[in-house]
Biotite code that builds the C-alpha atoms (Angstrom):
import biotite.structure as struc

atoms = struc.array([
    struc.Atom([-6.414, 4.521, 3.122], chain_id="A", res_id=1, res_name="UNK", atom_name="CA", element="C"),
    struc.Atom([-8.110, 8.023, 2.051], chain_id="A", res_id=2, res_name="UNK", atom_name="CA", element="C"),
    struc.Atom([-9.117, 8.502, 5.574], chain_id="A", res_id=3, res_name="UNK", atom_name="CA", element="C"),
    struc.Atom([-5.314, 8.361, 6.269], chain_id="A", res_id=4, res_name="UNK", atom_name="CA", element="C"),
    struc.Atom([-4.139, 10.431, 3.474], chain_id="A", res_id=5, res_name="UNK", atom_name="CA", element="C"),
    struc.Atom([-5.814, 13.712, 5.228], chain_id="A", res_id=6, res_name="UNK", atom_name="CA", element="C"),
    struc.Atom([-4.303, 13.370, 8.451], chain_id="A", res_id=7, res_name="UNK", atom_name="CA", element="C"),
    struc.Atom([-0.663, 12.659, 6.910], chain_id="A", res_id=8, res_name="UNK", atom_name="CA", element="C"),
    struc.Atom([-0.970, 15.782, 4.527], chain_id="A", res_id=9, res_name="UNK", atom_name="CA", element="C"),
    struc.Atom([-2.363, 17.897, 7.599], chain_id="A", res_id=10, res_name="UNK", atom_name="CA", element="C"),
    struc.Atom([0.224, 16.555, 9.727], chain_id="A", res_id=11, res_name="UNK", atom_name="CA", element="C"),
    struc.Atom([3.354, 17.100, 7.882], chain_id="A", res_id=12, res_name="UNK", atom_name="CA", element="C"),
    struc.Atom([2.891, 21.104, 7.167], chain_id="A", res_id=13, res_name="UNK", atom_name="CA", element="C"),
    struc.Atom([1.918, 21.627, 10.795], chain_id="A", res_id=14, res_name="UNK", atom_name="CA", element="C"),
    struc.Atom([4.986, 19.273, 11.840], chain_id="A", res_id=15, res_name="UNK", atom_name="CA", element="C"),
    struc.Atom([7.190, 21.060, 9.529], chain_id="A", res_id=16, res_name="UNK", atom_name="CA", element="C"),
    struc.Atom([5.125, 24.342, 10.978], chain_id="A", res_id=17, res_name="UNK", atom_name="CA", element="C"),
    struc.Atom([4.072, 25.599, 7.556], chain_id="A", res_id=18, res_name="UNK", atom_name="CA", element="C"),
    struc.Atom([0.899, 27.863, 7.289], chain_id="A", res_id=19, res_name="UNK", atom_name="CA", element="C"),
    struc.Atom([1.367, 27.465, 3.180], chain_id="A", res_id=20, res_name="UNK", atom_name="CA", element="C"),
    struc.Atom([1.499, 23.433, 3.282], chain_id="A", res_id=21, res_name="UNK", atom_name="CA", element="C"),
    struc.Atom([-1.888, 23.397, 5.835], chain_id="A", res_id=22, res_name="UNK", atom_name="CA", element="C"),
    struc.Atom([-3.272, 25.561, 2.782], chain_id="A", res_id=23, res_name="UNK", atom_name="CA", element="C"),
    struc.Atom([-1.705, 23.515, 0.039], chain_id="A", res_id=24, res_name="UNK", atom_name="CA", element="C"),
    struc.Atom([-3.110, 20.219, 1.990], chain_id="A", res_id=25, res_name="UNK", atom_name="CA", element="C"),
    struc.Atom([-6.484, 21.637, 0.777], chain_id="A", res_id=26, res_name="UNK", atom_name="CA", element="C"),
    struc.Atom([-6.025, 20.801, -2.736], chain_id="A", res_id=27, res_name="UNK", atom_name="CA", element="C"),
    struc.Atom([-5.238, 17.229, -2.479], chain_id="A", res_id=28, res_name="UNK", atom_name="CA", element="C"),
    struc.Atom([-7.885, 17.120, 0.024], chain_id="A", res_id=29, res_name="UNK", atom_name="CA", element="C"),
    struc.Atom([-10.942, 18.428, -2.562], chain_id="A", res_id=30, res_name="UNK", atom_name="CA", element="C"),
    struc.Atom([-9.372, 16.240, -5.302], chain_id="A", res_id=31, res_name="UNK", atom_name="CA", element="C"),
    struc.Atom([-9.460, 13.053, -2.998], chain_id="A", res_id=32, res_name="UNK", atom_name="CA", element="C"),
    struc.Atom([-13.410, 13.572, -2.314], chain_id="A", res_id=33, res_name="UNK", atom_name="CA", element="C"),
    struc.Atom([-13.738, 14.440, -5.798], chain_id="A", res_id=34, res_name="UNK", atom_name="CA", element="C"),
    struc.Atom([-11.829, 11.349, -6.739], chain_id="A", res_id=35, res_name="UNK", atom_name="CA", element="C"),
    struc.Atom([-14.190, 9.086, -4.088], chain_id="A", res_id=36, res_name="UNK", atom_name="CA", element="C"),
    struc.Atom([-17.302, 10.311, -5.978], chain_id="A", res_id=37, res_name="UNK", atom_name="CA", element="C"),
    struc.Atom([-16.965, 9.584, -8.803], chain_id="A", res_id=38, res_name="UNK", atom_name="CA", element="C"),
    struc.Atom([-15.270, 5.945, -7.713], chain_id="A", res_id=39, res_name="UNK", atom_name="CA", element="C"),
    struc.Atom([-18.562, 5.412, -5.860], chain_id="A", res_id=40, res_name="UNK", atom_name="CA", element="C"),
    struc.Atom([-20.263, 6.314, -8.795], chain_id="A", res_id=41, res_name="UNK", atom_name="CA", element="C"),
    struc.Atom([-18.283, 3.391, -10.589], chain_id="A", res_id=42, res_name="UNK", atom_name="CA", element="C"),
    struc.Atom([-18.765, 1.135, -8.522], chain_id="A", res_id=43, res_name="UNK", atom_name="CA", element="C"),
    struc.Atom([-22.826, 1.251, -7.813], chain_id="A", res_id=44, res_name="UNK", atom_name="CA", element="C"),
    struc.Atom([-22.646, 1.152, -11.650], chain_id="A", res_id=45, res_name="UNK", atom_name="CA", element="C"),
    struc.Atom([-20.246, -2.240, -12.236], chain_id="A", res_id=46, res_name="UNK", atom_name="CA", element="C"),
    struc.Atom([-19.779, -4.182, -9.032], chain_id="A", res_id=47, res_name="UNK", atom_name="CA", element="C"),
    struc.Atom([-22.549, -6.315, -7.705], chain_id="A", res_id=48, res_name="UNK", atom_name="CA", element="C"),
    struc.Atom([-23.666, -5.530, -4.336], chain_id="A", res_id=49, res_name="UNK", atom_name="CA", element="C"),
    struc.Atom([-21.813, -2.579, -3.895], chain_id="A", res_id=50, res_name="UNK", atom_name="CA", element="C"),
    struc.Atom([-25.455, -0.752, -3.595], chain_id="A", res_id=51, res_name="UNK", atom_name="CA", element="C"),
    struc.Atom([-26.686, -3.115, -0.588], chain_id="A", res_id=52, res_name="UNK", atom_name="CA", element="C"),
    struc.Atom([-22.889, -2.320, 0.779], chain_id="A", res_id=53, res_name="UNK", atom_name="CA", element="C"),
    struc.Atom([-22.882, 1.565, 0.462], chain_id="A", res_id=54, res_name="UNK", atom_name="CA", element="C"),
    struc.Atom([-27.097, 1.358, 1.953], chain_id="A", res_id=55, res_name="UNK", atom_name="CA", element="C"),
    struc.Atom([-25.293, 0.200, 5.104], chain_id="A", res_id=56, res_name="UNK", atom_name="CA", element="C"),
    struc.Atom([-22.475, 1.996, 4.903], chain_id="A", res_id=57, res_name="UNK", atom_name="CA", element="C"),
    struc.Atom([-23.250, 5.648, 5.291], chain_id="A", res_id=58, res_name="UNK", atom_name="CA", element="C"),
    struc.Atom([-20.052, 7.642, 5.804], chain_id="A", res_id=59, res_name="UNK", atom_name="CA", element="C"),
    struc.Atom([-17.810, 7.893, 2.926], chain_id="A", res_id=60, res_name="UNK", atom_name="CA", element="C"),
    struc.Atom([-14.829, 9.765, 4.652], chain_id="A", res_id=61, res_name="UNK", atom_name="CA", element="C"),
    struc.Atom([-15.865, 11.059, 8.441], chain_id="A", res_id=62, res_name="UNK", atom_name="CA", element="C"),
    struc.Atom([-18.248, 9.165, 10.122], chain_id="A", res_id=63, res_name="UNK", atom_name="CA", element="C"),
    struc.Atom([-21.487, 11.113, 10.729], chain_id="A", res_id=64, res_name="UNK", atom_name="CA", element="C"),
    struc.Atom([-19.749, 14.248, 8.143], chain_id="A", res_id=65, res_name="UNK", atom_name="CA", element="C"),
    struc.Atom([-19.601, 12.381, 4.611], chain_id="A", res_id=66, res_name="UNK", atom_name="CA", element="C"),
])
């Protein structure tokens, strides 16, 4: 679902060919990884497993990027 909200953001200011909504998209964008960091940081604290899960799955985001 994050992985999807990029894209979408990205894609409707170039669809509706705005240079200020790509730039705007950027905002969303840093508070989304901001947002998965610190719900990663939840959830190796509270859920069981969730450190032998995120040891074999790398990429948060873009595979082979974060």
């Amino acid at each position: 679902m994050y992985a999807g909200l990029i894209p979408v953001m990205v894609g409707i200011a170039a669809w509706l060919g705005s240079a200020a909504g790509m730039i705007a998209a950027a905002v969303p964008t840093a508070i989304l990884c901001v947002r998965i960091a610190l719900e990663e940081r939840v959830l190796r604290a509270r859920l069981a497993g969730y450190e032998d899960y995120a040891r074999q799955v790398r990429w948060r985001l873009l595979p082979g990027v974060w």
